[in-house]
C-alpha positions in Angstrom: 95.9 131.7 118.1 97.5 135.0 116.8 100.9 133.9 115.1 103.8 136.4 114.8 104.4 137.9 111.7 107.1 135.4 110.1 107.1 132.6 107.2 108.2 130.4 109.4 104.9 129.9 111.6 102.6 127.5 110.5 98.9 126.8 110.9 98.1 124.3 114.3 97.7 120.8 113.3 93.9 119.5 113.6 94.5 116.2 116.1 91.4 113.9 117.1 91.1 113.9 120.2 90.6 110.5 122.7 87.1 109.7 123.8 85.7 107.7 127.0 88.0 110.4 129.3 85.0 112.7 130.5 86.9 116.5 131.2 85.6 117.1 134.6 87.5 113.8 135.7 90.5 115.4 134.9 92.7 118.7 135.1 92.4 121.1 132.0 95.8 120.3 130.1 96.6 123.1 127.4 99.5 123.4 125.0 101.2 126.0 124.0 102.3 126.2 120.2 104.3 129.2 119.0 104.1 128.0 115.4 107.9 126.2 114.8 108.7 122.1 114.5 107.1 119.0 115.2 103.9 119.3 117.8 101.7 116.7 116.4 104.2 114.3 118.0 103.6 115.5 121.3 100.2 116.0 120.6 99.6 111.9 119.4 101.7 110.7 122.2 99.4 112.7 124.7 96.4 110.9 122.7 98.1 107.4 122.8 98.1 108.2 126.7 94.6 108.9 127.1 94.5 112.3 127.7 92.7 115.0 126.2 93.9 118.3 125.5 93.6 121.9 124.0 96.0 124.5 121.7 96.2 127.8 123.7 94.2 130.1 121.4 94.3 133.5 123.1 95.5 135.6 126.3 92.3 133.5 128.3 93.1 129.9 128.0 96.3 130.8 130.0 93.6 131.3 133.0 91.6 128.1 132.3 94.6 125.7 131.6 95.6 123.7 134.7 98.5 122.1 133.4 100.4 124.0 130.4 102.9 122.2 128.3 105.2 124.4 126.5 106.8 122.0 123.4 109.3 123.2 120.3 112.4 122.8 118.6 114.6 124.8 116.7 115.7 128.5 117.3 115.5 130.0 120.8 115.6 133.4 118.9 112.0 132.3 117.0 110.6 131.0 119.9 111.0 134.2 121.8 110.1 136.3 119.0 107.2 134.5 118.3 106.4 134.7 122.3 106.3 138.4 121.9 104.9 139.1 118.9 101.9 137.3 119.3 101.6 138.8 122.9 102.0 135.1 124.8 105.3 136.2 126.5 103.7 138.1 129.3 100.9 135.4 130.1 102.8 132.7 130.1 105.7 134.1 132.9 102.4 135.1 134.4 101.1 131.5 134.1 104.4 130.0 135.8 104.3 132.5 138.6 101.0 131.3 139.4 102.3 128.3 140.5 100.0 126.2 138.3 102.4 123.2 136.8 104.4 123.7 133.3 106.0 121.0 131.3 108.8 123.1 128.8 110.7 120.5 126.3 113.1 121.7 124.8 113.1 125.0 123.6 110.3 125.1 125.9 112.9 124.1 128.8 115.6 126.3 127.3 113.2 130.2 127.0 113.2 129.5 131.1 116.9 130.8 131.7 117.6 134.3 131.6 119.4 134.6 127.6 120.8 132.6 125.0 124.4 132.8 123.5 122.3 131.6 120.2 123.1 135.4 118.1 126.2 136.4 119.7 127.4 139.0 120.0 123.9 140.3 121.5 122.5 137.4 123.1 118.8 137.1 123.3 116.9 137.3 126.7 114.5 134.7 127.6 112.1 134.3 130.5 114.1 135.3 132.7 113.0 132.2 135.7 116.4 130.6 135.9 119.6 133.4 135.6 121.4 131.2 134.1 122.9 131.5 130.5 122.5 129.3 127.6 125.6 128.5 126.2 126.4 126.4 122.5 128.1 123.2 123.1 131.8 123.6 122.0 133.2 121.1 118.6 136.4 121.0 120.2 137.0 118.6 123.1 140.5 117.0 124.0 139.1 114.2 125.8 137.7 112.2 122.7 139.7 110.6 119.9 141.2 113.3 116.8 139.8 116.3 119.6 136.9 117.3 118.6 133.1 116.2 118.2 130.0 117.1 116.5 127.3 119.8 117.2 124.5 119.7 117.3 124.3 116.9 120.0 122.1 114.8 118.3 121.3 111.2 119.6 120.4 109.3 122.5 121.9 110.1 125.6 121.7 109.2 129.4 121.2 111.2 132.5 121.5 111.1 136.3 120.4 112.9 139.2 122.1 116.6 140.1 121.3 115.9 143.8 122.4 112.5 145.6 120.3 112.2 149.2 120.6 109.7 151.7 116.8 109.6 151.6 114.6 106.9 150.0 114.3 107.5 146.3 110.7 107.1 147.0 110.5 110.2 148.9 110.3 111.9 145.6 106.8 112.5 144.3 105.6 112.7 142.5 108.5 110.8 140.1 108.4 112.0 137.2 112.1 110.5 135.8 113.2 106.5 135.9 116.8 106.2 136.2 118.8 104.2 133.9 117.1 105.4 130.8 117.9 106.9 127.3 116.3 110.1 125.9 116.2 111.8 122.5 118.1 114.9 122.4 118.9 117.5 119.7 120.2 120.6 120.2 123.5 123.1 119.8 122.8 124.9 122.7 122.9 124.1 126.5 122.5 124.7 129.9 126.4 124.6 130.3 127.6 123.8 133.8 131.3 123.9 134.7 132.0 120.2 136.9 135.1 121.8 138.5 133.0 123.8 140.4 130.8 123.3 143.4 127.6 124.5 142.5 126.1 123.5 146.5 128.5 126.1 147.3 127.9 129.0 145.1 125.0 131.6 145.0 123.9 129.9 140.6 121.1 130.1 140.9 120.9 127.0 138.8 121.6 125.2 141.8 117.8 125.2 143.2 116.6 124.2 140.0 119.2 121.4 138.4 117.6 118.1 138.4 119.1 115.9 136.2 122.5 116.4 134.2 124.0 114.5 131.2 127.6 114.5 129.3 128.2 114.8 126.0 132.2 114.3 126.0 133.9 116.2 128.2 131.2 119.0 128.9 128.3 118.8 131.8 124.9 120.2 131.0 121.3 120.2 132.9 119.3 117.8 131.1 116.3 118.6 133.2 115.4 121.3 136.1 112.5 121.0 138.6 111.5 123.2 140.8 108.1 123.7 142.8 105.7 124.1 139.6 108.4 124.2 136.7 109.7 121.0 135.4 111.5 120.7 131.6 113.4 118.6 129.7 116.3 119.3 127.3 115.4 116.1 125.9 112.2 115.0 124.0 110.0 112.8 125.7 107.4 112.6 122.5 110.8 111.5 121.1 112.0 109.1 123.7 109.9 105.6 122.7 108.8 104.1 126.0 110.8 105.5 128.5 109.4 109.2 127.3 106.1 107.9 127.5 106.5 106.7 130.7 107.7 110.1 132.0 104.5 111.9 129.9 102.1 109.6 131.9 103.8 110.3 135.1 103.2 114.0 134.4 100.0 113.7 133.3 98.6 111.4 135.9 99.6 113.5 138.7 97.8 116.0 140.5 98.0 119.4 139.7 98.7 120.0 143.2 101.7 117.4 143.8 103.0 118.8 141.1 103.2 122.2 142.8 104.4 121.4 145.5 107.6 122.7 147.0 109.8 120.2 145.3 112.1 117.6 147.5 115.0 117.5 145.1 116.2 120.9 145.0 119.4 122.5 146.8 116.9 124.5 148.9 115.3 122.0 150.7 116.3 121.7 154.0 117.0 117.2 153.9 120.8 116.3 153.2 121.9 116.4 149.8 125.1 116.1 147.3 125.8 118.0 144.1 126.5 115.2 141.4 128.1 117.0 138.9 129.6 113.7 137.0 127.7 110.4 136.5 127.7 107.8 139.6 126.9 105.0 138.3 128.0 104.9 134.4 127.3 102.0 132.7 130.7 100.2 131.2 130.1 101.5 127.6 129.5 104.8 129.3 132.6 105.8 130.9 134.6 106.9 127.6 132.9 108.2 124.5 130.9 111.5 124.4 127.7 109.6 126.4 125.6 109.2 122.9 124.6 105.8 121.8 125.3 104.3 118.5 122.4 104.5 116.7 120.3 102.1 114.4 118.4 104.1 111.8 116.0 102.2 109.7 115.7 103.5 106.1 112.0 102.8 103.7 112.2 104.0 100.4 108.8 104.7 99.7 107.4 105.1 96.0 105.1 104.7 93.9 104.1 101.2 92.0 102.8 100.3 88.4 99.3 100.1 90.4 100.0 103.8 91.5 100.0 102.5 95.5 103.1 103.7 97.9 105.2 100.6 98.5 108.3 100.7 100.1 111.3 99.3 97.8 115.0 98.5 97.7 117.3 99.0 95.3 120.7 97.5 94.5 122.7 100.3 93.1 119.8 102.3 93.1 117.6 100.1 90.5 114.3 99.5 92.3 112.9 97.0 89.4 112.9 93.4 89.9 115.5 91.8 87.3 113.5 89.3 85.5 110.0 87.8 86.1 107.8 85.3 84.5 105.6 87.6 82.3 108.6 89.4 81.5 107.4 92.6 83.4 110.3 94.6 85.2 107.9 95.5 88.3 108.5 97.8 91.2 110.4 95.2 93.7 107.7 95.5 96.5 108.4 95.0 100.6 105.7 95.9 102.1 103.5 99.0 103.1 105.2 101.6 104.3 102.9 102.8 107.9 103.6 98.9 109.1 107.1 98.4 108.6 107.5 101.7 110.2 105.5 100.0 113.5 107.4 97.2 113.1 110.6 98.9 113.3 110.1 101.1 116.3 109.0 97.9 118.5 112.0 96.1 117.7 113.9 99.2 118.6 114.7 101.2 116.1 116.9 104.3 117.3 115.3 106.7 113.9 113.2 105.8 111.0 113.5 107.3 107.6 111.1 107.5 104.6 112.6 108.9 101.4 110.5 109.0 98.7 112.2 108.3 95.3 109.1 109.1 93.0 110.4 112.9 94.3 106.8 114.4 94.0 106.9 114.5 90.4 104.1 117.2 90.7 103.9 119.0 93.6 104.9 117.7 97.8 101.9 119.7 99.0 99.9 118.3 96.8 101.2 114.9 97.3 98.8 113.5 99.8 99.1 110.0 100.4 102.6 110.7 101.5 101.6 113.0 104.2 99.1 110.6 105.1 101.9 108.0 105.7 103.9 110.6 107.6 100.4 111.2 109.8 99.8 107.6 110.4 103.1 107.1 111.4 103.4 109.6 114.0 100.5 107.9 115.5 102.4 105.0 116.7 105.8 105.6 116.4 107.5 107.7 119.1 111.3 108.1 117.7 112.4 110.6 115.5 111.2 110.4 111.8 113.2 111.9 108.7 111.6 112.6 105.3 113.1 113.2 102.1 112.2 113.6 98.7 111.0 116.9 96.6 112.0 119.3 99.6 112.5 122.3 97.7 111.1 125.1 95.7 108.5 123.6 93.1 105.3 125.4 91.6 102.0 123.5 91.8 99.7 122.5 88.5 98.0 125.4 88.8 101.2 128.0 89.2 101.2 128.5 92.9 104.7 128.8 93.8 105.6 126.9 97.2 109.0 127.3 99.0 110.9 124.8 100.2 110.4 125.9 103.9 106.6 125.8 103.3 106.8 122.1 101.8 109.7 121.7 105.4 106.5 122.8 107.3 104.0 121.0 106.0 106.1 118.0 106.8 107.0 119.0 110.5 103.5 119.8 111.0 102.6 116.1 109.9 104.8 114.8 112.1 108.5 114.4 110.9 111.4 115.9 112.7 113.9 116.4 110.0 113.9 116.7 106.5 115.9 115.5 104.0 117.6 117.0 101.0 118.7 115.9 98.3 119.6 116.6 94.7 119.1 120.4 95.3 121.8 120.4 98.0 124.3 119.7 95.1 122.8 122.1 93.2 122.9 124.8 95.8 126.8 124.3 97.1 127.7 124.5 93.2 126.6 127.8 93.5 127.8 128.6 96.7 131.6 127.7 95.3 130.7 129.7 92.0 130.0 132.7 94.3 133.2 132.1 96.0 135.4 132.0 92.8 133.8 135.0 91.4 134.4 137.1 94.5 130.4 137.3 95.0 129.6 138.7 98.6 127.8 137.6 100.1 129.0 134.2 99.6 125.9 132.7 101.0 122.9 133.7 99.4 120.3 133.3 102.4 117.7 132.2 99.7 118.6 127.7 99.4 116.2 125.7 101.2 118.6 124.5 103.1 119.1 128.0 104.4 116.2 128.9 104.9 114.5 125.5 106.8 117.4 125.6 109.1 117.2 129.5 109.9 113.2 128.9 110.7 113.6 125.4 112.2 117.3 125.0 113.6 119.7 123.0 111.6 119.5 120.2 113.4 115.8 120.1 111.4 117.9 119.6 108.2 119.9 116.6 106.7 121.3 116.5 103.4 121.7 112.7 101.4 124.6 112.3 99.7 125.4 109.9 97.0 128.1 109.6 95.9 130.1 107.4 93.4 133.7 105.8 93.2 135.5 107.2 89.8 138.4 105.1 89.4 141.6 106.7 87.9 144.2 105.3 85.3 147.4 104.8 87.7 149.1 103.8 85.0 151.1 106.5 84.1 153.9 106.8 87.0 152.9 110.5 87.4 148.7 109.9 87.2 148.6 112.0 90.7 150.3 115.3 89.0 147.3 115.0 86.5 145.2 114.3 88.9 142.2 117.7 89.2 143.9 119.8 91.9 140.3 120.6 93.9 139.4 116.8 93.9 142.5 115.9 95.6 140.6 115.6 99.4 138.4 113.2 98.2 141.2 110.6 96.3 141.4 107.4 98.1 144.5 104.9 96.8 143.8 101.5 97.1 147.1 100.2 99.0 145.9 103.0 101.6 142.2 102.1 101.3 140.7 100.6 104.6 137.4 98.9 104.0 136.8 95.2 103.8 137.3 95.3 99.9 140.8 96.8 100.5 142.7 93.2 99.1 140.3 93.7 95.9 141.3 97.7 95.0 145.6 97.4 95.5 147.2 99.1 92.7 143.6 101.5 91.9 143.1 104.8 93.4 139.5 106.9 92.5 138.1 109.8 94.0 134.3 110.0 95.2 132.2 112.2 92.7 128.4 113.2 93.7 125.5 112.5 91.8 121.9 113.8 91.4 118.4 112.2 90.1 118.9 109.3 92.4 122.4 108.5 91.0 121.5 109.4 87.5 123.3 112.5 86.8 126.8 113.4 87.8 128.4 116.3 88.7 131.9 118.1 88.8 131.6 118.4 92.9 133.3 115.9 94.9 131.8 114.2 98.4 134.2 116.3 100.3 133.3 119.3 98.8 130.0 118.8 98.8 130.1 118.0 103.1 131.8 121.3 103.8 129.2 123.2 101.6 126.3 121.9 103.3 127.5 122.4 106.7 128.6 125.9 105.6 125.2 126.3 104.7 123.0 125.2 107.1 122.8 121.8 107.5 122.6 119.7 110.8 123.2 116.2 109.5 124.6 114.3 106.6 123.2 110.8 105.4 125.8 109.6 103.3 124.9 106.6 100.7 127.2 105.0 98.4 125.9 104.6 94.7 128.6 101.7 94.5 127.8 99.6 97.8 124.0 99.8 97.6 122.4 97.0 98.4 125.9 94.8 97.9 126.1 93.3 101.4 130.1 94.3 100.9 129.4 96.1 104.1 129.8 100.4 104.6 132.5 101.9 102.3 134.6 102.5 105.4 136.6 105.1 103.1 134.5 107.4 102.2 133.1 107.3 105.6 136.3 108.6 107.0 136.7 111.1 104.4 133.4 112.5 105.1 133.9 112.3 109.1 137.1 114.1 108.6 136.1 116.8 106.7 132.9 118.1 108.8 131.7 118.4 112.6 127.7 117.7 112.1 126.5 114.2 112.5 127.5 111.8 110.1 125.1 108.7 109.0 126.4 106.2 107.1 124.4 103.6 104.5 124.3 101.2 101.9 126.1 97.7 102.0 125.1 96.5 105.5 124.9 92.8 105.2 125.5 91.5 108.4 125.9 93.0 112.4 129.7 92.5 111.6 129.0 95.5 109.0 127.5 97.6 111.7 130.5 96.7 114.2 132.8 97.8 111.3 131.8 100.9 110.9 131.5 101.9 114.3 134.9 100.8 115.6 136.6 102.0 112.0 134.9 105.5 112.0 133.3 108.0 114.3 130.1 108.2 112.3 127.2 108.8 114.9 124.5 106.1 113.1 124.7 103.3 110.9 121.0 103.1 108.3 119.8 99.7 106.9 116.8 99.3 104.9 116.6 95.8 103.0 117.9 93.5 105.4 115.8 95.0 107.7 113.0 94.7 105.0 113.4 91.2 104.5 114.1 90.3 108.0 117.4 88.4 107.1 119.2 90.4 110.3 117.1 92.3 112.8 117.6 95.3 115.0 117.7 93.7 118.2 120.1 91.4 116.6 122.3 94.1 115.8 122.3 95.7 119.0 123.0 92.3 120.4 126.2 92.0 118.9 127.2 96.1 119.2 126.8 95.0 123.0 128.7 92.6 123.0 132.3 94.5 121.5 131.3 97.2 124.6 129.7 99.7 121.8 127.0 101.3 124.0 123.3 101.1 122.1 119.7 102.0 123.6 118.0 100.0 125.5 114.7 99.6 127.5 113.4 97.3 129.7 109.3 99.2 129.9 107.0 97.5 127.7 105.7 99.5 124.4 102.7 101.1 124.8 
């Protein structure tokens, strides 16, 4: 395949393919790769399915491919540079006028509309097959608590038909879509419809192609559109556990020429139907909220042992060494290998799985190899979204090859992870960034930090930064302490007779502010946990994993404080970690805050609570979580 001339594009993973499926017994399925994100996902859940496949290579395959599935993630403005620079953007508006059936996720779905809002103020033209803008989802929003929420939309989130009909729901084939189900999304932008108006009534011509819609607070947006031979999804199937792989099979298993048929669901077809523009039948949890579920991330941090294997390991307060043992030998607390637990956590459910690696590469990441092989081998059976951290950033090999942080991002995305995380050079980098800003340096952002730079090539909801942070406590002796307190830590001083965590009756009469560490906890720096939230967001960064040096592995439950004080101070996603002991813990923090997802790792380790169990009890208090009734393939 010829790639466009950017850093960002990346060779096309090698995949296996399946065997006992003989070609001719089935319709030539191609996909398209522009060079940006995560395909091998799609790619192993289209092998999981029994389906064989092939990459579009050049301006020909377009003619041999009977189905064409059009994948990415990230920036609409790379994808459709990338289209026409490498000369694909012609052939493949070619391909869907030709009737032949196309599957776009994502970005894929999004390139269909005619421009994107994405580099205001000259938006970027797409396709051009739907004229219809895509517009970025707004952070203010007067119909949830404090009037706001986070972008991107990031999370598990519902949808429901565009089009009610008094016809059988089985008149709809083929059926591509169960109803009732979660799906994976992850995006800023949208196809933004306004739900005052009457879209049956107007000329959009988003009407004939709207097929399912979803909420995320008070704003309506087309989740899917089908239409004749174009179907896409906002949302990522690969991404979706079973219920995505249920909607990949349906795709795949039908005929090339059911799925070009005139379609039955769209305002254009002569049968009765109803524009839908709000939910019908929203579940209980469902009807307040912004429509995400709560997720349940499950954390392995994955290093090396004394033998030199990758274990995964827990630490309590970020010691990873058993205490005491008979010989006397401090090993490397072991809980198993780090592939299976991964397995084991997406079939009980799962919402995300994260692998940080706390050996941090101490040579090279793209040399490391057995950790790419677990982020491989993963991908192979687990179909939610996987984060890795550790060494993301700009290293030089042995040898004195110099290697980016977005080419050690890529290697990882093309391995199968979603997002990456960052770590210790995050501090690093918003130091700077505040420098520049007292010095009067424009531009105050550099362009050149890995966060930068991954979430320019890859979107920023590619990138999460960890944060760990550490209580300081202050002398409140002195009746005026808060007068000598440092001025530009004030936002992130907690008092104790304020304090809200469980821990609250324990910290009357202290106050301490929440100072950020490096080196897994090691080093400390002059940069608060406030600070250090804005600058990350300022520069890029699409999530925030936010650990607690102090509550790690405790069981004392999430530092409800700091979470708030985080929360408060940005509008990306927010998960919280360390001290979950209980369900109670996770119940906590999610009536107590707004973070988006709560992250365990050694209770789930040592199975003393389990996910299921957890989402049990979230139930229970009306907190809405995913569930799904299909088996696991």
């Amino acid at each position: 395949m010829a790639q466009p001339a950017t850093d960002t594009i990346l060779p096309i993973p090698q995949v296996d393919q399946p065997t006992g499926h003989p070609r001719e017994h089935k319709p030539k399925l191609y996909i398209l790769d522009y060079g940006a994100g995560n395909v091998r996902s799609l790619a192993n859940s289209i092998k999981k399915l029994g389906y064989e496949f092939e990459w579009i290579e050049d301006d020909s395959d377009f003619d041999k491919a009977e189905k064409l599935i059009f994948p990415g993630v990230g920036a609409f403005s790379q994808a459709m540079e990338s289209l026409r620079s490498s000369g694909r953007f012609d052939s493949l508006l070619e391909y869907i006028k030709s009737g032949k059936p196309y599957f776009g996720i994502c970005i894929g779905m999004q390139v269909l509309f005619e421009s994107s809002e994405e580099t205001l103020p000259e938006p970027i033209k797409g396709l051009g097959v739907i004229n219809h803008p895509i517009r970025k989802f707004s952070s203010r929003d007067d119909s949830l608590l404090k009037g706001k929420k986070t972008v991107p939309h990031m999370g598990w989130n519902n949808t429901w038909k565009a089009w009610s009909t008094t016809s059988s729901e089985s008149d709809e084939t083929p059926k591509v879509m169960l109803d009732g189900e979660d799906y994976y999304f992850v995006h800023s932008y949208a196809a933004l419809i306004d739900p005052s108006t009457s879209i049956s009534d107007s000329n959009s011509p988003i009407k004939d192609f709207a097929y399912t819609l979803s909420r995320y607070g008070s704003e309506i947006y087309v989740s899917s559109v089908k239409k004749d031979n174009v179907f896409a999804t906002q949302f990522h199937p690969e991404k979706s556990g079973p219920a995505g792989l249920d909607l990949l099979r349906r795709w795949l298993e039908a005929s090339p020429q059911s799925l070009s048929a005139p379609s039955s669901t769209s305002a254009s077809t002569s049968s009765p139907k109803t524009w839908q523009p709000t939910n019908p039948n929203p579940s209980t949890q469902r009807k307040g909220g912004n429509g995400l579920t709560k997720r349940i991330v499950a954390c392995l941090d994955v290093r090396s042992n004394d033998q030199g294997d990758l274990v995964v390991t827990k630490g309590d307060q970020y010691d990873v060494r058993e205490k005491s043992s008979e010989d006397g030998d401090n090993k490397v607390r072991n809980l198993g290998k780090p592939v299976e637990l991964s397995q084991r956590y997406y079939l009980e459910g799962a919402d995300e799985i994260a692998f940080l690696n706390i050996t941090s590469f101490r040579s090279s990441a793209l040399l490391d190899q057995p950790m790419l092989d677990v982020v491989r081998n993963a991908a192979e059976t687990v179909f939610v979204p996987l984060t890795i951290g550790g060494g993301i950033k700009d290293t030089v090999d042995p040898d004195g090859t110099p290697r980016s942080a977005l080419e050690v991002a890529g290697a990882y995305f093309r391995s199968g992870a979603d997002k990456v995380s960052i770590g210790s050079e995050a501090v690093i980098a918003v130091e700077q960034l505040l420098q520049r800003e007292r010095d009067g340096v424009e531009p105050v952002l550099s362009g050149k930090t890995g966060i930068e730079t991954i979430s320019r090539g890859y979107g920023n909801q590619a990138v999460v930064v960890s944060i760990d942070p550490k209580r300081v406590y202050v002398d409140t002796i002195n009746p005026n302490w808060k007068e000598d307190f440092p001025k530009h830590h004030l936002d992130s001083l907690i008092v104790g007779d304020e304090a809200t965590s469980r821990t609250a009756s324990e910290e009357r009469g202290k106050a301490w502010w929440y100072q950020c560490t490096i080196s897994g906890g090691r080093d400390v720096r002059d940069i608060d946990v406030v600070q250090l939230a804005k600058g990350v967001e300022r520069l890029g960064a699409g999530e925030i994993l936010l650990n607690s040096v102090d509550r790690d592995g405790s069981g004392k439950g999430f530092d409800l404080d700091l979470v708030n004080l985080v929360k408060n101070a940005v509008s990306i996603p927010v998960v919280s970690s360390s001290g979950a002991g209980s369900p109670d813990d996770f119940i906590e923090v999610f009536q107590k805050t707004e973070t988006e997802a709560a992250l365990a790792a050694g209770i789930f380790h040592r199975k003393e609570v389990g996910i299921d169990q957890v989402k049990e009890r979230l139930e229970k208090e009306g907190l809405p979580v995913r569930r799904c009734g299909l088996n696991t393939i």
